[in-house]
N, C-alpha and C positions, 0 to 999 in steps of 0.2 A: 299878634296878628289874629284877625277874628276865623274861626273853624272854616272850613268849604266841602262843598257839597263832593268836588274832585270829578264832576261826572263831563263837567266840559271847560275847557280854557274860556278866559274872557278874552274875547279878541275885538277890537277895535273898528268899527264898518266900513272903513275905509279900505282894512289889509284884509275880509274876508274871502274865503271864498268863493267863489259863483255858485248858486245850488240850481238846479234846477228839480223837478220833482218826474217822475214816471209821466211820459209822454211830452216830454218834455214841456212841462207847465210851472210857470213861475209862480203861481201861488195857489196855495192848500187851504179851503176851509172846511171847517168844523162846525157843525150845526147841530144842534141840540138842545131836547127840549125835555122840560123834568114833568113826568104826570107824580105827582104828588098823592097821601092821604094819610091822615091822623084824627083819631078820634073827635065826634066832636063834643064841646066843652072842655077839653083838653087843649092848652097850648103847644102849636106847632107851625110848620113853617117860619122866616126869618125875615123880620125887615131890611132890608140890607143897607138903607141910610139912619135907621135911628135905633135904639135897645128894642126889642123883640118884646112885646108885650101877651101875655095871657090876651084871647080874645083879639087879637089884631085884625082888622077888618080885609086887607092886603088877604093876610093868608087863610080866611076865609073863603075870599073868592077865588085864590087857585085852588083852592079842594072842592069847591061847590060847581062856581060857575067857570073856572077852567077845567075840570072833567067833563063835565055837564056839556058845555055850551064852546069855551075857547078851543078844546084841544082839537074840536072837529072842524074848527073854522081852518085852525091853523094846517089841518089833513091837506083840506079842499087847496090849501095855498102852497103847501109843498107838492101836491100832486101839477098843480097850475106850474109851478117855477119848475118840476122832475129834480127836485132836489132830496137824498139820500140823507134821512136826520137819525142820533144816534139817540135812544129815548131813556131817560134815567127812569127808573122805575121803583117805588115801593114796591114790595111782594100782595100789600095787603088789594092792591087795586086789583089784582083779579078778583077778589069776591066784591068791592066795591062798583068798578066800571071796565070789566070784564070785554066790554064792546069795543071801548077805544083802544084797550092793544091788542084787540084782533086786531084793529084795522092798521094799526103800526108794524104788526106781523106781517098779516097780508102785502101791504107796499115794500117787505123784506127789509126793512129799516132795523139795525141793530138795538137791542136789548141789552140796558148797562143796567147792573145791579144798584139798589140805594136803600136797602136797608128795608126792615116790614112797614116802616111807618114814620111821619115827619115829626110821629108825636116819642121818638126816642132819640135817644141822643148816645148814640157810640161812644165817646168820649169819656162816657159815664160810667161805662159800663165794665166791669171785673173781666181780664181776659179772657178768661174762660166763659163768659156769659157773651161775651163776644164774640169766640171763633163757633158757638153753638147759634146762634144769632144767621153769620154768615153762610154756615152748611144749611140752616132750615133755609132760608134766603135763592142761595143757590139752588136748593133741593125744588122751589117753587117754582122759579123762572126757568129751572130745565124740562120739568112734569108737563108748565104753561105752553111754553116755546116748542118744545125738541128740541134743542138745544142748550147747551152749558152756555150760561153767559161769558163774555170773555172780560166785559170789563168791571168794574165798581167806583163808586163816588160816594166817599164817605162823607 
């Protein structure tokens, strides 16, 4: 039998049970948006249909022209819809684009940790270079924010 995770039974959609969520609302969404940054001339970011190339043009434009230009389109449109988005964050974007999560702060939108930059790769990384990684990380977005982040996305 292959391992399991043990954390929930499979059960079958026909024999579940009713959920409903606080206030009683049937369905919960989750909205969120990654501001990004990784050195440039350094490979970073991920294409997510084809192998991720040095120099990818995609993740270009989420470091340039999505700080720059999309993230505040996208403000104007959650502030339009009063939608609550939860924003993945590199550490390194406050010295980069320090404006845009003001204004992610400011709308009181949660702050999820993702690491200093799209241009590293955790996975890579010797544990120990990693839980030092996570505390500078953390140590950033709490100094930024006031507050401790609660969550992360590796």
């Amino acid at each position: 039998m292959l391992p399991s995770h043990d954390r929930y039974r499979c059960v079958p959609f026909p024999q579940r049970p009713d959920f409903r969520w606080p206030g009683d609302r049937r369905l919960a969404v989750y909205l969120a948006v990654n501001i990004e940054h990784f050195p440039y001339g350094e490979p970073g970011g991920i294409d997510l249909d084809r192998p991720t190339l040095p120099w990818s043009q995609r993740s270009w434009l989420w470091r340039d022209y999505g700080n720059r230009i999309g993230g505040w389109k996208l403000l104007d449109l959650f502030d339009e819809c009063q939608l609550p988005v939860g924003v993945i964050v590199n550490s390194a974007n406050y010295a980069h684009n320090p404006e845009l999560l003001a204004a992610h702060r400011q709308r009181g939108d949660e702050i999820i940790a993702h690491g200093r930059s799209n241009g590293e790769r955790q996975i890579e990384m010797a544990e120990a270079q990693e839980q030092q990684m996570i505390q500078e990380v953390t140590a950033t977005l709490t100094q930024q924010n006031g507050i401790r982040p609660e969550g992360w996305l590796s």
